[in-house]
C-alpha positions in Angstrom: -92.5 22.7 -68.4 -91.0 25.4 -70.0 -93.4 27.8 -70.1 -94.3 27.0 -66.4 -91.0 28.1 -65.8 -91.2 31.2 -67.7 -94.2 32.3 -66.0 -92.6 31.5 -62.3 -89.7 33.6 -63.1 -92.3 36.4 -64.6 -93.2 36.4 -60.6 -90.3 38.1 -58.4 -91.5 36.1 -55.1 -91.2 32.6 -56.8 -87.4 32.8 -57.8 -85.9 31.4 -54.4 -88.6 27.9 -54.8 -87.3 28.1 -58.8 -83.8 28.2 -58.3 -84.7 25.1 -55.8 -86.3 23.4 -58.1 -84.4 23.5 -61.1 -81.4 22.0 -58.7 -83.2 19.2 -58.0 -84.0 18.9 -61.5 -80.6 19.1 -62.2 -79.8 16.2 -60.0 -82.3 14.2 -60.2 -81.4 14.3 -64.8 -77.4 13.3 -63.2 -78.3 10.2 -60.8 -80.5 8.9 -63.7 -77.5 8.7 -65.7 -75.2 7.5 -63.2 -74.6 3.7 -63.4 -73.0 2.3 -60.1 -71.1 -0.6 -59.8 -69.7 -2.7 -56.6 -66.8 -3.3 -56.2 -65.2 -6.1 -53.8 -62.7 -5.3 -51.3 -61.2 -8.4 -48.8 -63.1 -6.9 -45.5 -59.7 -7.3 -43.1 -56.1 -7.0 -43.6 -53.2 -6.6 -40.9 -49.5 -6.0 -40.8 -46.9 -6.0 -39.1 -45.4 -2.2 -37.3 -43.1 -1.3 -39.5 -44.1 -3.1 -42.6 -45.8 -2.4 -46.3 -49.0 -3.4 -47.0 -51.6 -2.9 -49.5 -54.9 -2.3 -49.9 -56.8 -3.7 -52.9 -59.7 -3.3 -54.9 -60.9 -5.5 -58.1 -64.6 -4.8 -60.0 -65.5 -6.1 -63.8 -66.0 -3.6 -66.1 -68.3 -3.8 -69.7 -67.2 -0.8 -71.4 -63.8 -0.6 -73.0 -60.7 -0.9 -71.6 -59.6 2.5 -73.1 -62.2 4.4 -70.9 -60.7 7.0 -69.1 -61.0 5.7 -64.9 -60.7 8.0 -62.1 -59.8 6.1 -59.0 -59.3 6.8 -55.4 -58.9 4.9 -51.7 -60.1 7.2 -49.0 -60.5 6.8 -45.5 -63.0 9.0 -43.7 -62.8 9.7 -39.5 -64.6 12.5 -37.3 -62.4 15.1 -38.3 -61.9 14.7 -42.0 -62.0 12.6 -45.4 -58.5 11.6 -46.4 -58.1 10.8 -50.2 -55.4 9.0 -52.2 -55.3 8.8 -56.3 -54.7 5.7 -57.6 -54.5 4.5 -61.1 -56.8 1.8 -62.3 -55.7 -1.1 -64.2 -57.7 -3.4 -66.6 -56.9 -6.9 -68.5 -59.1 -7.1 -71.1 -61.2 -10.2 -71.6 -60.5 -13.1 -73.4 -64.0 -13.4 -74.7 -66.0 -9.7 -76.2 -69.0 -11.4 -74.2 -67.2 -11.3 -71.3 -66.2 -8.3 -68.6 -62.4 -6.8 -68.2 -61.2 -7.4 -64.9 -60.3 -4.0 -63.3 -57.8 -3.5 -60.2 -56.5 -0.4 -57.9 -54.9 -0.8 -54.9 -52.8 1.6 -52.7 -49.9 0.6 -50.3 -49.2 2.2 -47.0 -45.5 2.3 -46.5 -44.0 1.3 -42.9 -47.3 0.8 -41.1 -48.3 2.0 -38.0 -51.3 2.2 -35.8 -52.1 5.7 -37.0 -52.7 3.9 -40.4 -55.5 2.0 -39.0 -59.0 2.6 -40.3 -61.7 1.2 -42.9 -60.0 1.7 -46.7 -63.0 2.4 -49.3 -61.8 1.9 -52.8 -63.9 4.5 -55.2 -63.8 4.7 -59.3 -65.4 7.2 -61.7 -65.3 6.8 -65.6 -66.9 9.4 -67.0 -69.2 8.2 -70.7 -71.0 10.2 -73.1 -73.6 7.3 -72.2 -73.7 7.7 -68.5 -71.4 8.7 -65.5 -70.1 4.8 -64.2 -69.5 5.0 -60.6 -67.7 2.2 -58.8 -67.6 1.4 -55.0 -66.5 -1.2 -52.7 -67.1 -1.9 -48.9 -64.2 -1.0 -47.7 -61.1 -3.1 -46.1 -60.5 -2.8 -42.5 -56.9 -2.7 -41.6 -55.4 -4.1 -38.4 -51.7 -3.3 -37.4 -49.8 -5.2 -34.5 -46.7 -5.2 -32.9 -45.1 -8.0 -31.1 -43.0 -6.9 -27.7 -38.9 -5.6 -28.2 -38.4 -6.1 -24.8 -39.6 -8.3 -22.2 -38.0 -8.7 -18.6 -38.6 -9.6 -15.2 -36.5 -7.4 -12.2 -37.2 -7.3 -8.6 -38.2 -3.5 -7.6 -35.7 -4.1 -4.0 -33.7 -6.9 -2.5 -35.6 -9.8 -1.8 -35.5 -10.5 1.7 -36.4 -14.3 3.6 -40.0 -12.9 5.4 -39.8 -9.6 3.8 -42.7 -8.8 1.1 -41.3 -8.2 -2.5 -41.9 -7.3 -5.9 -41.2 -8.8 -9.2 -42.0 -6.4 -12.2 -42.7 -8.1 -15.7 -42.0 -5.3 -18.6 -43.1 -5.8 -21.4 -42.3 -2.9 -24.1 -42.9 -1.4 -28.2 -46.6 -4.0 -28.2 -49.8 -3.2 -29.9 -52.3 -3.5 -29.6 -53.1 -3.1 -25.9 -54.3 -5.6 -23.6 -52.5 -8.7 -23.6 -53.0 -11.8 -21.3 -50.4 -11.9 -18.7 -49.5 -15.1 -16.6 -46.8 -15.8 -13.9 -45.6 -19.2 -12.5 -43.6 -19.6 -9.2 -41.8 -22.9 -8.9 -43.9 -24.2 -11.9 -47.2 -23.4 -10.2 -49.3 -20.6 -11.6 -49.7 -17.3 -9.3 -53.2 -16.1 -8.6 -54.7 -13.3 -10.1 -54.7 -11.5 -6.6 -51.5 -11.3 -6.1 -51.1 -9.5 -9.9 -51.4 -5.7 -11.0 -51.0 -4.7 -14.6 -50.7 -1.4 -15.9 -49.8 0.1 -19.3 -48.9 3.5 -20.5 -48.7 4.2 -24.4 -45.2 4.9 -26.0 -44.5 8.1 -28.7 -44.8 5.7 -31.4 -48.6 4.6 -30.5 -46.6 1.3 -29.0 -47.8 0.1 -25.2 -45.7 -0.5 -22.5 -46.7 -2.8 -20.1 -45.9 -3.1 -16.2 -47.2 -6.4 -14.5 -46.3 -7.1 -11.0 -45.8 -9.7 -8.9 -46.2 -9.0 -4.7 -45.2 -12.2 -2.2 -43.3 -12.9 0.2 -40.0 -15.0 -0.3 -38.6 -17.6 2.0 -35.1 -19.6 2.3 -37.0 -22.0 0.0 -37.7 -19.9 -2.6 -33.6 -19.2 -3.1 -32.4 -20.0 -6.8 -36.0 -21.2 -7.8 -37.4 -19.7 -11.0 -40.0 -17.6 -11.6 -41.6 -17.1 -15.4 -44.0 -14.3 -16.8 -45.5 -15.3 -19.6 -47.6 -12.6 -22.2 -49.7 -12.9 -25.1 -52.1 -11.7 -27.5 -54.3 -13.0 -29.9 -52.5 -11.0 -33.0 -48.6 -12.0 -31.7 -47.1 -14.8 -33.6 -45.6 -16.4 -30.3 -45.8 -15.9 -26.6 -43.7 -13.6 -25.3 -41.6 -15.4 -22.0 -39.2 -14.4 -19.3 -38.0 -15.7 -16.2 -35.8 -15.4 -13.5 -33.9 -16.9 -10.6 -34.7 -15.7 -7.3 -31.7 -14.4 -5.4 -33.4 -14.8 -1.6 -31.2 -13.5 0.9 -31.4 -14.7 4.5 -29.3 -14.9 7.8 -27.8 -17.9 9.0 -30.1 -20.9 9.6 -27.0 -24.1 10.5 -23.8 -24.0 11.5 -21.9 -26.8 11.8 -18.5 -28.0 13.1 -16.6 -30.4 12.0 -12.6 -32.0 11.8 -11.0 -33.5 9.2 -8.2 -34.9 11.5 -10.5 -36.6 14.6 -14.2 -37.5 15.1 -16.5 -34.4 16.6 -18.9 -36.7 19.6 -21.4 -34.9 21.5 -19.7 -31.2 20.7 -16.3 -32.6 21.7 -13.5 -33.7 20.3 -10.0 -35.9 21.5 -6.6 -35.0 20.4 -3.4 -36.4 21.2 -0.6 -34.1 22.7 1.6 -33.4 20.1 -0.8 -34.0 16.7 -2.7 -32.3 14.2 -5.6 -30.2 14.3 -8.1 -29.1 11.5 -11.5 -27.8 12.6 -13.9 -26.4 9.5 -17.2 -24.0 10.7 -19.6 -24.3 7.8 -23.0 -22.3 7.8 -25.8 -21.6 5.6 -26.9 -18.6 4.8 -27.1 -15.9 2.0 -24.9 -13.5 1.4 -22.3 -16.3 2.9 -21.8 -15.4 6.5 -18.5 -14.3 7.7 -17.1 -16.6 10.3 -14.9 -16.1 13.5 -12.7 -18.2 16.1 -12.8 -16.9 20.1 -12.0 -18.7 23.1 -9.7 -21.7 23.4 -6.1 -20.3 23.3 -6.7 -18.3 20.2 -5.3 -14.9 21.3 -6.5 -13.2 18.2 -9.6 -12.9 16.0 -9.5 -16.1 13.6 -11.8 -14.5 10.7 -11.5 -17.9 8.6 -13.7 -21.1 8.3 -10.8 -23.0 9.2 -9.1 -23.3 12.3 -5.7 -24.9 12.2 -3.3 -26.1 15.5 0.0 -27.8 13.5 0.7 -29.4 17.2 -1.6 -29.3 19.9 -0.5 -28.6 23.8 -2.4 -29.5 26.7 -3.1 -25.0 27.1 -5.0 -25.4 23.5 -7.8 -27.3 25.3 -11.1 -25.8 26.2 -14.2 -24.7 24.6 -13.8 -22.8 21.2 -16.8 -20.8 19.8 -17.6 -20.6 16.0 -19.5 -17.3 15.4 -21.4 -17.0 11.7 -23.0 -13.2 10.7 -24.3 -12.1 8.0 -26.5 -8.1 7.5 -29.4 -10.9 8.1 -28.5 -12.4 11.1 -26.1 -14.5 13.4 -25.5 -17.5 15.3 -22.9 -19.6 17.0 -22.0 -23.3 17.8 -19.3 -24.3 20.0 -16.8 -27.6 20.1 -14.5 -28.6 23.3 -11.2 -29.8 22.4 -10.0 -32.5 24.7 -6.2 -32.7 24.8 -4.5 -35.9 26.2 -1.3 -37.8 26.4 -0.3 -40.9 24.7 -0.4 -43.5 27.6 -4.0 -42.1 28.4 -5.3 -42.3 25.1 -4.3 -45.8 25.2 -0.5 -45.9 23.3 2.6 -46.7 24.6 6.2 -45.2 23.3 8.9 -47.6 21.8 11.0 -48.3 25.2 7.7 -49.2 27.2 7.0 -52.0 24.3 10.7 -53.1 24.6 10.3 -53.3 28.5 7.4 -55.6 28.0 8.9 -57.7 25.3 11.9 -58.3 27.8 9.7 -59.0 31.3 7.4 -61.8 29.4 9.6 -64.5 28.6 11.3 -64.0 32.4 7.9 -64.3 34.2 6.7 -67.2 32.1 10.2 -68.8 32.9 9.5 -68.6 36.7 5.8 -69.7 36.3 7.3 -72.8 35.0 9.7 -73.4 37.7 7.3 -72.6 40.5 4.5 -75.5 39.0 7.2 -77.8 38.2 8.2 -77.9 41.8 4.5 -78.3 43.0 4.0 -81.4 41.1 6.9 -82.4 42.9 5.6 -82.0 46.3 8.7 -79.7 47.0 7.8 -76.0 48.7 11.4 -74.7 49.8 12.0 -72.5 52.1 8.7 -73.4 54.0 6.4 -71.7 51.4 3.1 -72.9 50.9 1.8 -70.3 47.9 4.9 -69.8 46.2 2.9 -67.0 43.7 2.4 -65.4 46.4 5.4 -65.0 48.6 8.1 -66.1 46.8 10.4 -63.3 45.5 12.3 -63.1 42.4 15.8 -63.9 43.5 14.3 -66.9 45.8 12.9 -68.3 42.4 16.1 -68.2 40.5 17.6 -70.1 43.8 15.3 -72.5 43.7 16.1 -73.3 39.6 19.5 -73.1 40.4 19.4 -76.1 42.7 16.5 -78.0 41.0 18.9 -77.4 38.1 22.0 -79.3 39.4 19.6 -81.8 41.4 18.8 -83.0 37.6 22.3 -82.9 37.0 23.2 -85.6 40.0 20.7 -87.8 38.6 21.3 -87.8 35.5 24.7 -89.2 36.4 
């Protein structure tokens, strides 16, 4: 070989294939005394944004624990191969007949999804007896972040009949893409009516935008409505809800009295009593209420409507007018005002008169049969009830009086 190799130099157009050659020979003499051995590597590992973790690397070794080891993770992407020296530590074995268990490993200090990529774990120990070259797999590493922040907010007022949006945000997550879900009033809401969109954070995080479009009604007001995310990587699903402010205008108004009973849009007051009338409406924001007509002189800007004594001039037809920015409407109520012998009373003196006239008509009702059953019709009369006056009746007792006098004697 050697002398074929003297003789190729000895020819000036053959040193560029020599000089070929002899590298090849030079590598080919290297790989035959390199010895490789695998090493094992777990093939996934995750963590948490923010968080240590570590990579590791264990092989069995023959030689002696005293070998000097060269070892090494590296990670290797489009632009470049990234290195990091690591020592290598061995336990020797128990048994000479039996390997040393040898272990590197490398820790990546407050993780974040820059750090992810495929870890290879690589050791050299050089020997008189042979280069020893060690390599593993590689571990690929996974890191995740579970949301900061998640809230629902409408993007305007919600309106009864207007269209609206809910927005779900959901911020500082990784990876991207998590499952979204929204319930209204327990039910879920169809995918239609849902847009997501994300947009990625300085620190590699993902923001997330999910909204909700529909259109509210006077039902929907104080309901709740839930957006729920996930991913396969988070721990627990992420939730947030809120209750649906829905504003509308007035939709009832009512009147009602807490002195009398309200019939048919009226209602009957004595001359002289109480009145309390109450104008309640629903509606959101509350609707401002006003008095007119009646004898209310003034704007009456309260629910209640209060007459300490009523007069005959408060009757008529009072309107109850309810407006909020939504909408108005109006009821009305007619207040009849009456005296007390019309509605049925009477005043003290009237009851005394009465108490007074009885026992003086039954007296002459007496008198007037008792003299019938006695055949006796003075002064001519034939229906004494009705022609007889008062002062003939107490004539006629008089004498039929002191005609049972006579005979008693």
């Amino acid at each position: 070989m050697v002398a074929w190799s003297l003789h190729i130099m000895s020819k000036q157009r053959w040193t560029p294939l020599f000089l070929l050659y002899m590298g090849w020979l030079v590598e080919a003499m290297d790989a035959a005394d390199t010895i490789h051995l695998l090493a094992h590597q777990p093939p996934q590992t995750e963590a948490e944004m923010g968080d240590n973790v570590s990579v590791n690397c264990t092989f069995n070794y023959n030689g002696n624990t005293s070998d000097r080891m060269f070892g090494k993770f590296y990670v290797q992407n489009s632009h470049q191969k990234k290195e990091y020296p690591v020592d290598v530590m061995c336990q020797s074995a128990v048994s000479s007949d039996k390997p040393s268990a040898c272990h590197l490993s490398h820790t990546i200090v407050n993780a974040s999804p820059k750090d992810e990529n495929v870890y290879l774990c690589e050791v050299h120990i050089p020997s008189s007896e042979g280069n020893i070259e060690v390599r593993g797999h590689g571990t690929n590493l996974s890191v995740y972040a579970e949301p900061s922040l998640t809230v629902i907010q409408p993007l305007s007022p919600l309106v009864s009949g207007s269209e609206a949006t809910l927005e779900c945000r959901v911020h500082g997550f990784y990876p991207q893409n998590p499952s979204v879900m929204w319930f209204h009033r327990g039910a879920p809401v169809p995918p239609s009516d849902i847009t997501n969109h994300s947009t990625q954070n300085n620190d590699g995080t993902f923001t997330l935008h999910s909204r909700n479009k529909f259109s509210p009604t006077v039902e929907d007001h104080n309901t709740e409505t839930v957006c729920q995310v996930s991913h396969p990587v988070w721990r627990y699903n992420k939730t947030a809800s809120i209750s649906l402010n829905v504003s509308y205008g007035p939709i009832t108004v009512n009147v009602t009295s807490d002195t009398d009973a309200v019939t048919n849009g009226s209602v009957r007051v004595t001359n002289g009593s109480s009145l309390i009338l109450r104008c309640v409406a629903d509606g959101n924001p509350r609707p401002g209420t006003q008095w007119l007509g009646g004898s209310i002189k003034t704007a009456h800007h309260e629910e209640t409507l209060h007459i300490s004594e009523v007069k005959k001039e408060d009757g008529g037809v009072y309107l109850c007018v309810v407006k909020n920015e939504y909408g108005e409407m109006n009821t009305s109520i007619t207040l009849l005002v009456t005296d007390r012998r019309a509605n049925g009373k009477v005043s003290n003196r009237e009851a005394l008169y009465g108490l007074a006239v009885i026992p003086v008509a039954l007296a002459l009702a007496i008198i007037v049969i008792s003299l019938q059953k006695r055949g006796f019709y003075p002064l001519g009369k034939v229906n004494p009830f009705e022609e007889l006056s008062s002062s003939e009746v107490v004539v006629l007792y008089n004498e039929q009086k002191s005609h049972k006098a006579r005979s008693e004697h």
